[in-house]
C-alpha positions as YAML, in Angstrom:
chain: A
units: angstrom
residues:
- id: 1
  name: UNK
  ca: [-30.21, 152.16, 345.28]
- id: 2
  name: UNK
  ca: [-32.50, 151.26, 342.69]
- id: 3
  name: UNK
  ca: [-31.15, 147.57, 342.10]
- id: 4
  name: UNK
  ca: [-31.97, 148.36, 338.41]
- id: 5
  name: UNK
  ca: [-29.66, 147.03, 335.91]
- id: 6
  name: UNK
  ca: [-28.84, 148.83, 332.60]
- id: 7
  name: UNK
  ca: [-26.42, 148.72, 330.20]
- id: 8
  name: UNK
  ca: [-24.46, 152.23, 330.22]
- id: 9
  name: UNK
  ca: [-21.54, 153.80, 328.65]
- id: 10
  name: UNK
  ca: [-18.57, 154.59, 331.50]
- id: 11
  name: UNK
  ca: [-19.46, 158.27, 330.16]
- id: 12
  name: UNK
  ca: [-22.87, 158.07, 331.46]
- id: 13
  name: UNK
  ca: [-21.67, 157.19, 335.06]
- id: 14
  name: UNK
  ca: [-18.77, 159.41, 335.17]
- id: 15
  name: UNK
  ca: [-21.55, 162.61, 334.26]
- id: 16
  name: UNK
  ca: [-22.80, 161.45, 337.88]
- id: 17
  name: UNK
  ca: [-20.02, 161.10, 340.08]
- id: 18
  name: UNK
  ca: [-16.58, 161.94, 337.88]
- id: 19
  name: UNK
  ca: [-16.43, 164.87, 340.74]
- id: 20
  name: UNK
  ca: [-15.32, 162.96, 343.16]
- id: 21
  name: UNK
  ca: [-12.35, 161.02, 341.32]
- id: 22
  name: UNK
  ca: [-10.65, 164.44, 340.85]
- id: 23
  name: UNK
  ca: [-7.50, 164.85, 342.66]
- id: 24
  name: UNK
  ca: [-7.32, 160.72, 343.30]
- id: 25
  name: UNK
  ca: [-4.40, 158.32, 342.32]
- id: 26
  name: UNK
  ca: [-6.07, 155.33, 340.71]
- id: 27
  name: UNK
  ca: [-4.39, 152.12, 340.43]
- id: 28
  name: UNK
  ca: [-5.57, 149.60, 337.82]
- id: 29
  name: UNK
  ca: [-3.71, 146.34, 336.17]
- id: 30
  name: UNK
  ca: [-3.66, 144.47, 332.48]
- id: 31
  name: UNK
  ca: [-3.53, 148.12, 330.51]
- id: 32
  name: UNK
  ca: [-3.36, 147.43, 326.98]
- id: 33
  name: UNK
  ca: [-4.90, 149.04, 323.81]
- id: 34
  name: UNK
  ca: [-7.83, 146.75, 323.04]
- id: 35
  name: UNK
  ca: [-8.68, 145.82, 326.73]
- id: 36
  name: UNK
  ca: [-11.54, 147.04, 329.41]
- id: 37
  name: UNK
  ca: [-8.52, 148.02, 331.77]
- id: 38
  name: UNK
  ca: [-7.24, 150.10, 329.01]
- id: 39
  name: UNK
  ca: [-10.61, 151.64, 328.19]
- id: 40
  name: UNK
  ca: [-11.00, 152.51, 331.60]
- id: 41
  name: UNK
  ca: [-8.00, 154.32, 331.91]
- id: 42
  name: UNK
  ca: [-8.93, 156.93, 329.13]
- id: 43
  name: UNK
  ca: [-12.32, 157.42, 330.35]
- id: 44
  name: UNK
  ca: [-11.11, 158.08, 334.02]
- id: 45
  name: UNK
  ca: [-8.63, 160.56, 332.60]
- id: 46
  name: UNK
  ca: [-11.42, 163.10, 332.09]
- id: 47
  name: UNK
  ca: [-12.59, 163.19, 335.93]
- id: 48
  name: UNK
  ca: [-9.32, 165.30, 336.35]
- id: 49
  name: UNK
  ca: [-7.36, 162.36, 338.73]
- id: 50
  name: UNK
  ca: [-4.19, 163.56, 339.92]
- id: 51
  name: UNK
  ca: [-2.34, 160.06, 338.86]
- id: 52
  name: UNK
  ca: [-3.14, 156.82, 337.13]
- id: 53
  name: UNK
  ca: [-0.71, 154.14, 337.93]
- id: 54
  name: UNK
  ca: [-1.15, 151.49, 334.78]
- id: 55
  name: UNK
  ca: [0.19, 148.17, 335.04]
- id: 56
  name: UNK
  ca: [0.62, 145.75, 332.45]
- id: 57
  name: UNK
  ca: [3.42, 142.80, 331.57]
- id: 58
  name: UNK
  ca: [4.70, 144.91, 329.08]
- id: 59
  name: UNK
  ca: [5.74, 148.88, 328.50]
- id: 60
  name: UNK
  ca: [4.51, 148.65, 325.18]
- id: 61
  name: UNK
  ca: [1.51, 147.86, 325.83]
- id: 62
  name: UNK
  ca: [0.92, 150.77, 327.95]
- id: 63
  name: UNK
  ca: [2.55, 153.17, 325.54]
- id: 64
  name: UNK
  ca: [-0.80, 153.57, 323.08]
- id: 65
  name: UNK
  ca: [-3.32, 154.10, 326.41]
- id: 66
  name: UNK
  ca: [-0.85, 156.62, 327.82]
- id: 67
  name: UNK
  ca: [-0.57, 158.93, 324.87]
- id: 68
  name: UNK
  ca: [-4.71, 158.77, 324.77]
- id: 69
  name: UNK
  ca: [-4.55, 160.53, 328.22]
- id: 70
  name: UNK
  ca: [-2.16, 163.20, 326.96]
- id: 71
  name: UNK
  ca: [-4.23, 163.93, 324.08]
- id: 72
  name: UNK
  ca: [-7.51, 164.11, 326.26]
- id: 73
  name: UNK
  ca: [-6.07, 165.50, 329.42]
- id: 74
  name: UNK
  ca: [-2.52, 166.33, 329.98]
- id: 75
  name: UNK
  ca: [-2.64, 167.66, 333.32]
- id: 76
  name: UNK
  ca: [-3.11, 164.11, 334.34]
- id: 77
  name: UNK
  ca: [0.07, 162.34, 335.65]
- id: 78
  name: UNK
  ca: [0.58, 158.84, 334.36]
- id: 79
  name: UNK
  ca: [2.93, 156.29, 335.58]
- id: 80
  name: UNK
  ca: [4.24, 152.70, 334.35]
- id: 81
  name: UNK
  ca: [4.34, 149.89, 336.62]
- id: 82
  name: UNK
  ca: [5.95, 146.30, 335.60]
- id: 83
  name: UNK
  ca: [3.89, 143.37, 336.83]
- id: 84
  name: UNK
  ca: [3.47, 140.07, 335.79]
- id: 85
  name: UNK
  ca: [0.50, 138.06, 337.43]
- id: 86
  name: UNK
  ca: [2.01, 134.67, 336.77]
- id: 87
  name: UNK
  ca: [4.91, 135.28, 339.32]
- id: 88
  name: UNK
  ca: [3.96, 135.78, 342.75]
- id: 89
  name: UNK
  ca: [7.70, 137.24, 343.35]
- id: 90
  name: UNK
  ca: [7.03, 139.84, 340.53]
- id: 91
  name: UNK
  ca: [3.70, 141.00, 341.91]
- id: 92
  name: UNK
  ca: [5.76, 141.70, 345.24]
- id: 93
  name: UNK
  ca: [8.66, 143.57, 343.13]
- id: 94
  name: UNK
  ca: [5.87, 145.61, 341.67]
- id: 95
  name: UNK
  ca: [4.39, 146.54, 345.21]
- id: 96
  name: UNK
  ca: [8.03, 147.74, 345.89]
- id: 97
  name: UNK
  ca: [8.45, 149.81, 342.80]
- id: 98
  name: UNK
  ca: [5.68, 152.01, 344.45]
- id: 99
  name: UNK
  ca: [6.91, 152.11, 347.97]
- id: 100
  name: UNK
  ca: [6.87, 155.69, 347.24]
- id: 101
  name: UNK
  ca: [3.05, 156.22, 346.44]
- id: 102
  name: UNK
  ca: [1.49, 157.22, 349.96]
- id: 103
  name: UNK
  ca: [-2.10, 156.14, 349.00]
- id: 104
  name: UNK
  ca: [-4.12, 154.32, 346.68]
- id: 105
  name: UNK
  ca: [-7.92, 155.67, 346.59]
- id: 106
  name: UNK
  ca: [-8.75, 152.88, 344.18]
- id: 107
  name: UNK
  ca: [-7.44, 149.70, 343.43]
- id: 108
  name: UNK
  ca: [-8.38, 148.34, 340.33]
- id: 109
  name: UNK
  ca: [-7.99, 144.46, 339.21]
- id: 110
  name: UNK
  ca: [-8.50, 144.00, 335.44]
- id: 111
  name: UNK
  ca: [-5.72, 142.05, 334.11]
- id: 112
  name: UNK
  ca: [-6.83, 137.93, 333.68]
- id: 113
  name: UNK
  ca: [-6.32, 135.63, 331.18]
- id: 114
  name: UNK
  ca: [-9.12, 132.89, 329.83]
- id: 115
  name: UNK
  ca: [-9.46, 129.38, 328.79]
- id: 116
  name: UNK
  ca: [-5.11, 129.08, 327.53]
- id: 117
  name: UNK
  ca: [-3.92, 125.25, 327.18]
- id: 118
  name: UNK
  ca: [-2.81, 123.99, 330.55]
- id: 119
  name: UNK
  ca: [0.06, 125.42, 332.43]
- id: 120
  name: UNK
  ca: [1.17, 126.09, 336.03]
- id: 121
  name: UNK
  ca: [3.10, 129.14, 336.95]
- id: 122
  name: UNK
  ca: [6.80, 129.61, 339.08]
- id: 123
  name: UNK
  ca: [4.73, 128.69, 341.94]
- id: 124
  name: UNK
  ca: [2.90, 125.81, 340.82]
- id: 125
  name: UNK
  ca: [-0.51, 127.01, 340.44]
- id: 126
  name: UNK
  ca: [-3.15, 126.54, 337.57]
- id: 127
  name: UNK
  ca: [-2.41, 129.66, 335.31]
- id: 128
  name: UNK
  ca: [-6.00, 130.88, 335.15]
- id: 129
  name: UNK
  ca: [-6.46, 130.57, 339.35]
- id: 130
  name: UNK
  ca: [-2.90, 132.17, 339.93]
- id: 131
  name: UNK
  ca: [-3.48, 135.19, 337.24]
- id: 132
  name: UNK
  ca: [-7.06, 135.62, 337.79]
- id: 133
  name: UNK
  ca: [-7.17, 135.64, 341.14]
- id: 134
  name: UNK
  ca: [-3.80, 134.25, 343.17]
- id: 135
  name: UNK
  ca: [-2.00, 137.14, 342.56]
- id: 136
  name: UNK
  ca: [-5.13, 140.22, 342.78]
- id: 137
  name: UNK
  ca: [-5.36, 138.52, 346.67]
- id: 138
  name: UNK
  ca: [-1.65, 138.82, 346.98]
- id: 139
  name: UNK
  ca: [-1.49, 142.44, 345.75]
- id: 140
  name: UNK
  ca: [-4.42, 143.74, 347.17]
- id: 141
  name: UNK
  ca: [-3.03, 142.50, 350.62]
- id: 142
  name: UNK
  ca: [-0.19, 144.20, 350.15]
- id: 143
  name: UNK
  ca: [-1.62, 147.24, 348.61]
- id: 144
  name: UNK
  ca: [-4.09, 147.11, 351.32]
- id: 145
  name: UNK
  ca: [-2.52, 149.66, 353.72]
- id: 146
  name: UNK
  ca: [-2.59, 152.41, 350.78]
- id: 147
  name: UNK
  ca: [-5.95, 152.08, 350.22]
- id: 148
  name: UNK
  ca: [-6.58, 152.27, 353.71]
- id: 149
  name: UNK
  ca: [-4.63, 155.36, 354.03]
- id: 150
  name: UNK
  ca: [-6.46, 156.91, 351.29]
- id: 151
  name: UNK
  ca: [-9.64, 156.74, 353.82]
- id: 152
  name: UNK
  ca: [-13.21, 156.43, 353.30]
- id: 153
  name: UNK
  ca: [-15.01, 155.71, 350.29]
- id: 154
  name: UNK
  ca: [-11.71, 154.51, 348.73]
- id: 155
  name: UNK
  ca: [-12.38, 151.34, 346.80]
- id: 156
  name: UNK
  ca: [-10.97, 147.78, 345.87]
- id: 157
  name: UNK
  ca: [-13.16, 146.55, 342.75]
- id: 158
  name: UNK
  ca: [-11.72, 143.49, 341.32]
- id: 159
  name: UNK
  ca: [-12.86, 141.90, 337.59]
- id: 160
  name: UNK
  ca: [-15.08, 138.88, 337.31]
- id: 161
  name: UNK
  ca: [-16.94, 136.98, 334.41]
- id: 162
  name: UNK
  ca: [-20.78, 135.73, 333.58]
- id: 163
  name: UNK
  ca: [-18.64, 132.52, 333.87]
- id: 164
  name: UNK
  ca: [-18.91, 133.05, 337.74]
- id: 165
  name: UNK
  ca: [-22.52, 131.43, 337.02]
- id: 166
  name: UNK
  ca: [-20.86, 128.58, 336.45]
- id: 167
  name: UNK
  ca: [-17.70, 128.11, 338.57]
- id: 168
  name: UNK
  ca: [-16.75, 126.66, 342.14]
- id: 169
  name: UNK
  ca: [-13.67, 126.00, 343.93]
- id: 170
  name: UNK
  ca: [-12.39, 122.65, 343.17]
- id: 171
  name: UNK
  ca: [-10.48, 122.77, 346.89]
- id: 172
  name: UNK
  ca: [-9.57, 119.15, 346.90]
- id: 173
  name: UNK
  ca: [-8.11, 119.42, 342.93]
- id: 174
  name: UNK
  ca: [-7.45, 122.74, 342.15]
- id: 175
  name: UNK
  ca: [-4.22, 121.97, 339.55]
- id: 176
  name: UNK
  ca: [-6.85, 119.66, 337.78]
- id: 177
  name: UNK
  ca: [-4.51, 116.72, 338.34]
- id: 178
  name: UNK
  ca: [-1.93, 118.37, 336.77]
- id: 179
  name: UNK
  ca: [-3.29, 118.79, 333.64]
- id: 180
  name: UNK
  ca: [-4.87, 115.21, 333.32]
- id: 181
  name: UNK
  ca: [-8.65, 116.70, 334.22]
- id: 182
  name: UNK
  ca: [-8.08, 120.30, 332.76]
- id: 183
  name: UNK
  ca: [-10.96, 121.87, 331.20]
- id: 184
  name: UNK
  ca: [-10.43, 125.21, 330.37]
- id: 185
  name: UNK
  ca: [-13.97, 126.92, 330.83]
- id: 186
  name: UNK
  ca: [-14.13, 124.67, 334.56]
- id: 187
  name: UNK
  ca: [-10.99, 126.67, 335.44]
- id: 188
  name: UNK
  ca: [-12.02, 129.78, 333.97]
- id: 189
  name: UNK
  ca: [-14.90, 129.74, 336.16]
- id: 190
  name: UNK
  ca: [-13.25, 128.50, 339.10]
- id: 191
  name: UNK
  ca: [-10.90, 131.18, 338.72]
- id: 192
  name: UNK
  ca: [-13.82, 133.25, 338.61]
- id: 193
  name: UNK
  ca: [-15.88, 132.00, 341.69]
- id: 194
  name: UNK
  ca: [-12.43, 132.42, 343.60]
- id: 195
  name: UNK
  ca: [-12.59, 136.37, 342.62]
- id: 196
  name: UNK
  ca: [-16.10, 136.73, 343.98]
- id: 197
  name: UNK
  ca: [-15.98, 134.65, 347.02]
- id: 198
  name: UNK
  ca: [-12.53, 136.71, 348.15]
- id: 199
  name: UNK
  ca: [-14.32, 140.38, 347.52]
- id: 200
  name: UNK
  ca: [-17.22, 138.78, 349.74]
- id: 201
  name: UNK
  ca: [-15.31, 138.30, 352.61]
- id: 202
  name: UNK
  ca: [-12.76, 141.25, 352.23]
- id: 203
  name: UNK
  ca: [-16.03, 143.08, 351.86]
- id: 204
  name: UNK
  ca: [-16.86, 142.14, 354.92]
- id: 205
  name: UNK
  ca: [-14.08, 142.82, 356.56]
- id: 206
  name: UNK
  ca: [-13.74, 146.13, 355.30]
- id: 207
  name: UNK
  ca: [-17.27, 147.45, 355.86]
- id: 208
  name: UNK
  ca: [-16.78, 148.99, 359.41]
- id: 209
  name: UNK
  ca: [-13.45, 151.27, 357.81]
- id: 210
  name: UNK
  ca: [-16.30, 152.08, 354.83]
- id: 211
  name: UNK
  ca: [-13.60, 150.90, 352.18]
- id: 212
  name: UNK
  ca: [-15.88, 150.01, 349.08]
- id: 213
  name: UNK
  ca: [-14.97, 146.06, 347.87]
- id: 214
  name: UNK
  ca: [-16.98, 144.86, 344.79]
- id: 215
  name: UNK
  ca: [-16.34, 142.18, 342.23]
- id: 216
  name: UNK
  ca: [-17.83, 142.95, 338.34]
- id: 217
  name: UNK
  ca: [-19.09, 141.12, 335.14]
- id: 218
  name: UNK
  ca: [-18.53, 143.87, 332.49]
- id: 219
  name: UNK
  ca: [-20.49, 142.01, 329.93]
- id: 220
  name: UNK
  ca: [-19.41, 140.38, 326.69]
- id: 221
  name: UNK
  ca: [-17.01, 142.64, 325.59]
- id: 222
  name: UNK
  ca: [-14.60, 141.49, 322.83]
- id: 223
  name: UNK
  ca: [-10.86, 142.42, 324.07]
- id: 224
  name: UNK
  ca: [-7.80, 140.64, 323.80]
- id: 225
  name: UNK
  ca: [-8.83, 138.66, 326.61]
- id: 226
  name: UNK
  ca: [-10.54, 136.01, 323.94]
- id: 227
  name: UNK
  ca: [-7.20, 135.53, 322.17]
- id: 228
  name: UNK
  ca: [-7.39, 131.44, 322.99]
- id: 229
  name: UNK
  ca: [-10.85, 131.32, 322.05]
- id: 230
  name: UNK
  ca: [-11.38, 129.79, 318.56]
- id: 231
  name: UNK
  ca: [-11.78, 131.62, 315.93]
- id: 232
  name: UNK
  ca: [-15.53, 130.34, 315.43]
- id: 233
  name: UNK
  ca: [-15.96, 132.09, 319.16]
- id: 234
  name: UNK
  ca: [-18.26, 134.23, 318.59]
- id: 235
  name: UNK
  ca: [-21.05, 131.89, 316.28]
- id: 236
  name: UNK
  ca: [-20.41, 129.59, 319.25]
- id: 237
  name: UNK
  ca: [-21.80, 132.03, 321.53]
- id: 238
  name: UNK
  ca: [-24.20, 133.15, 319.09]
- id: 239
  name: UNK
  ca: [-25.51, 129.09, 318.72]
- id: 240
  name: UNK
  ca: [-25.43, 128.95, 322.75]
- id: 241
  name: UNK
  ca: [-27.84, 132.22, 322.52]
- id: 242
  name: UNK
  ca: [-30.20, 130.63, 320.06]
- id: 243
  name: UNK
  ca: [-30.61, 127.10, 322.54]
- id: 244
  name: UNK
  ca: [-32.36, 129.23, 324.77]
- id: 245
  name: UNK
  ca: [-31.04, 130.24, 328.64]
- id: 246
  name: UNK
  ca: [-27.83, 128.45, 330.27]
- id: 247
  name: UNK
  ca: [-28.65, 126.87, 333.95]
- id: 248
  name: UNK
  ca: [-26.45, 128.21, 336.70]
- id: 249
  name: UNK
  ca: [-24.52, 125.44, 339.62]
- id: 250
  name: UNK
  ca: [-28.17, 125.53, 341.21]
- id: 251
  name: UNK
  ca: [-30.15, 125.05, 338.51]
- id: 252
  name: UNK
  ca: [-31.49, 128.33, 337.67]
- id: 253
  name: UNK
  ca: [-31.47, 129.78, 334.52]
- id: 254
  name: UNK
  ca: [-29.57, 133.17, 333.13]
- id: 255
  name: UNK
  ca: [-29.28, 134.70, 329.82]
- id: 256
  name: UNK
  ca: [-25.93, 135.03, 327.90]
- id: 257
  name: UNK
  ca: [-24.96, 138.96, 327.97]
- id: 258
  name: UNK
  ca: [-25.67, 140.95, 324.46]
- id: 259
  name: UNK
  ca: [-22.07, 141.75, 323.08]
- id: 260
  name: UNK
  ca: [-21.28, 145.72, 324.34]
- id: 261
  name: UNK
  ca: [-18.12, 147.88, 324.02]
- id: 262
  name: UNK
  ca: [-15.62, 148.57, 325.93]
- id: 263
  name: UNK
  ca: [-16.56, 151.57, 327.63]
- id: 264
  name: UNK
  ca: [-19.98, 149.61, 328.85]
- id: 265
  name: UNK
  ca: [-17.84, 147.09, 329.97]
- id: 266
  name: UNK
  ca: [-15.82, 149.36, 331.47]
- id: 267
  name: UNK
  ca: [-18.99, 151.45, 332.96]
- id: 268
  name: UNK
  ca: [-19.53, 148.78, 335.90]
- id: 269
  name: UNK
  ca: [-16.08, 148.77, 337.32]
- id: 270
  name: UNK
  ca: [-16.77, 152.22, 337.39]
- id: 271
  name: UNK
  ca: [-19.75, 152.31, 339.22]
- id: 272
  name: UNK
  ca: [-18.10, 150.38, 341.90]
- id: 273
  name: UNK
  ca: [-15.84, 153.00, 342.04]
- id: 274
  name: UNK
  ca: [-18.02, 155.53, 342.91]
- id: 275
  name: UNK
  ca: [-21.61, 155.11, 342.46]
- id: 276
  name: UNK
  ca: [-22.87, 156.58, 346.39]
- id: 277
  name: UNK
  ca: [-26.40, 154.38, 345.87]
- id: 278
  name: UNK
  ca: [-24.51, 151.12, 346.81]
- id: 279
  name: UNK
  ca: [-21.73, 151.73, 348.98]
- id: 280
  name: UNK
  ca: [-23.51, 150.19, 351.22]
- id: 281
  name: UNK
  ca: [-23.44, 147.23, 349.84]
- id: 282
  name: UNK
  ca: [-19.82, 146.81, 349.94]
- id: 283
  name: UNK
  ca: [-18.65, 142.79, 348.89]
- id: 284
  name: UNK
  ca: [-21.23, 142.78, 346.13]
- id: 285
  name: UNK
  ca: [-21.63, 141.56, 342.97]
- id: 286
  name: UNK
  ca: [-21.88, 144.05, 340.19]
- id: 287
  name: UNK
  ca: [-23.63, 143.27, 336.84]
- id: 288
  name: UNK
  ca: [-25.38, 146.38, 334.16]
- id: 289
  name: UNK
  ca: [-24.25, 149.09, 337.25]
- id: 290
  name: UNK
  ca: [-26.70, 147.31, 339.92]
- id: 291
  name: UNK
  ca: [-25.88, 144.63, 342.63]
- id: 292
  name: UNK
  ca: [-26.34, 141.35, 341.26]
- id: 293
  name: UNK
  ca: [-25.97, 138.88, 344.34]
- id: 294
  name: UNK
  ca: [-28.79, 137.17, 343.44]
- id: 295
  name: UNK
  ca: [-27.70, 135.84, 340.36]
- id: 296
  name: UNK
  ca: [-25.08, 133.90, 342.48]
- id: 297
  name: UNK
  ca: [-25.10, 130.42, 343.30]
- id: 298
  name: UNK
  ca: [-24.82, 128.47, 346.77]
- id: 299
  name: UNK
  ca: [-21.42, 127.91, 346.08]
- id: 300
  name: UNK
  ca: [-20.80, 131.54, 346.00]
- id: 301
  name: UNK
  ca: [-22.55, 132.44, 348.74]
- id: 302
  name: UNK
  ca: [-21.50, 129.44, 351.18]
- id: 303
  name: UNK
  ca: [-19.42, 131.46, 353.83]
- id: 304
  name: UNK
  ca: [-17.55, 128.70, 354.65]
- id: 305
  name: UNK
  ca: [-16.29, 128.53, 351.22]
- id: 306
  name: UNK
  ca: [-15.25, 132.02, 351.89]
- id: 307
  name: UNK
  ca: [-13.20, 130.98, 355.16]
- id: 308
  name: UNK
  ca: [-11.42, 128.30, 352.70]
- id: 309
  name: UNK
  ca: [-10.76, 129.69, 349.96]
- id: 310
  name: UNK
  ca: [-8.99, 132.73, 352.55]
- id: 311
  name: UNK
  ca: [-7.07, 129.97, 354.22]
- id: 312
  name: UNK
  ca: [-6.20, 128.68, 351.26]
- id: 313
  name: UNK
  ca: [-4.77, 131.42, 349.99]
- id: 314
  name: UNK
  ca: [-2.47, 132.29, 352.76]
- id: 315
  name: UNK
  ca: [-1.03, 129.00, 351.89]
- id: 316
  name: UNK
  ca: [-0.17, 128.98, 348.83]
- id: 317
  name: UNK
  ca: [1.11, 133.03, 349.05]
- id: 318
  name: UNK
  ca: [2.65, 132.08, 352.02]
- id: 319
  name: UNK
  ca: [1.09, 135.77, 353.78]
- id: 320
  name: UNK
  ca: [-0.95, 135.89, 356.50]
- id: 321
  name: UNK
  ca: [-3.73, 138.36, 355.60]
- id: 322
  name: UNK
  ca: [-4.81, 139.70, 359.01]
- id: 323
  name: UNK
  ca: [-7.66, 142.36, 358.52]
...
């Protein structure tokens, strides 16, 4: 592995490996037209899968990706499958929907939502923890055994933010006192930190059945992901840029990421897909296509945090996760 990071188009990677996604059912949640997920989708058509399962809230927003595929590649099969993160009953419903899918070579966890006014879901959680990340540990432990069945080299790769820099788990308060200490960019990243932490230790678990985990930053990409933002966003990011470099939970200092597309967003998530040069680093951070553990904070890396944030979330699914 080189460990160097670039900024690539998904096109790029898939040039280098697309081989060996042909034949492979690909599962990968929060499809929509103007989203990474959705992006993704289209560009993994061309490696000649045999079926992309595309998940999304909504049909409809499904309907525009699908027709892409067709266009590009019709021998590709495409299915439709109903899941709403905010309802931990719904993810399970979804899981049954595809009781008849034998395996899963890659999981794929897009979907999230960032900085909305405060809510808590049916089950009581912060919306951002329980969408962001509740529900991908629910449905990637119940996925789990498909993926496993799909062998070797199959993969789990899970979506994470540059505001991971940022972000801990607030274990003691992580409903932000109901509401009455919300800040939407401190549960953003804690959301966040909560994605990473979990592929850490499933990545560890996983290593010795060489079942690929990573989390990913795609970048700034401009999706429908921003729709709370305000609609001065993007000077506001363009101001931060201009104060010079942000400072991480440890002090340390990292640059905002330029603004990219969608298929360089999309471009990491593949490379943890696929790329050979780091599955041995399985649990890792992604950023530009390299591993990027370094640019994570003690928090992060704190495997006891790991070990709580696991109990934790056996809790408050109410499944023991047993690997």
């Amino acid at each position: 592995m080189s460990g160097k990071q670039q900024i690539l188009r998904s096109e790029v990677i898939l040039e280098k490996y697309a081989k060996s996604l042909a034949g492979k059912t690909i599962l990968i949640t929060g499809i929509s037209n103007d989203s990474i997920a959705g992006e993704l989708a289209v560009q993994l058509a061309t490696a000649n899968p045999k079926l992309l399962i595309l998940s999304a809230r909504a049909e409809s927003k499904v309907t525009g990706v699908t027709e892409k595929i067709k266009s590009i590649n019709p021998n590709v099969a495409t299915r439709y499958l109903n899941m709403d993160l905010s309802d931990l009953a719904a993810v399970r419903r979804a899981v049954d929907d595809i009781a008849d899918v034998p395996t899963i070579d890659h999981l794929v966890c897009v979907a999230g939502v960032m900085t909305p006014p405060y809510g808590k879901t049916k089950d009581g959680i912060e919306q951002q923890l329980a969408v962001n990340y509740l529900a991908n540990f629910l449905l990637i432990k119940l996925l789990l055994p498909k993926v496993q069945a799909a062998g070797p080299s199959s993969s789990v790769v899970v979506m994470a933010s540059s505001a991971v820099r940022v972000g801990k788990m607030n274990f003691d308060d992580y409903n932000f006192s109901d509401g009455a200490t919300y800040d939407p960019m401190a549960a953003y990243g804690q959301s966040n930190a909560a994605r990473v932490m979990f592929i850490k230790k499933l990545g560890e678990k996983l290593k010795a059945q060489q079942i690929r985990a990573f989390s990913v930053d795609p970048g700034a990409v401009m999706t429908g992901l921003q729709r709370y933002c305000p609609p001065e966003f993007e000077q506001q990011v363009a101001e931060w840029k201009k104060a010079g470099p942000m400072v991480d939970m440890d002090g340390n200092s990292f640059e905002i990421p330029p603004w990219t597309t969608t298929s360089e967003g999309a471009a990491t998530v593949i490379t943890g897909m696929i790329d050979p040069t780091i599955a041995g680093y399985s649990g890792s951070f992604l950023n530009q296509n390299a591993v990027a553990d370094n640019e994570l904070h003690s928090h992060i890396t704190d495997e006891g945090n790991w070990k709580q944030l696991w109990d934790l979330s056996e809790k408050l699914t109410q499944e023991k996760f047993t690997l």
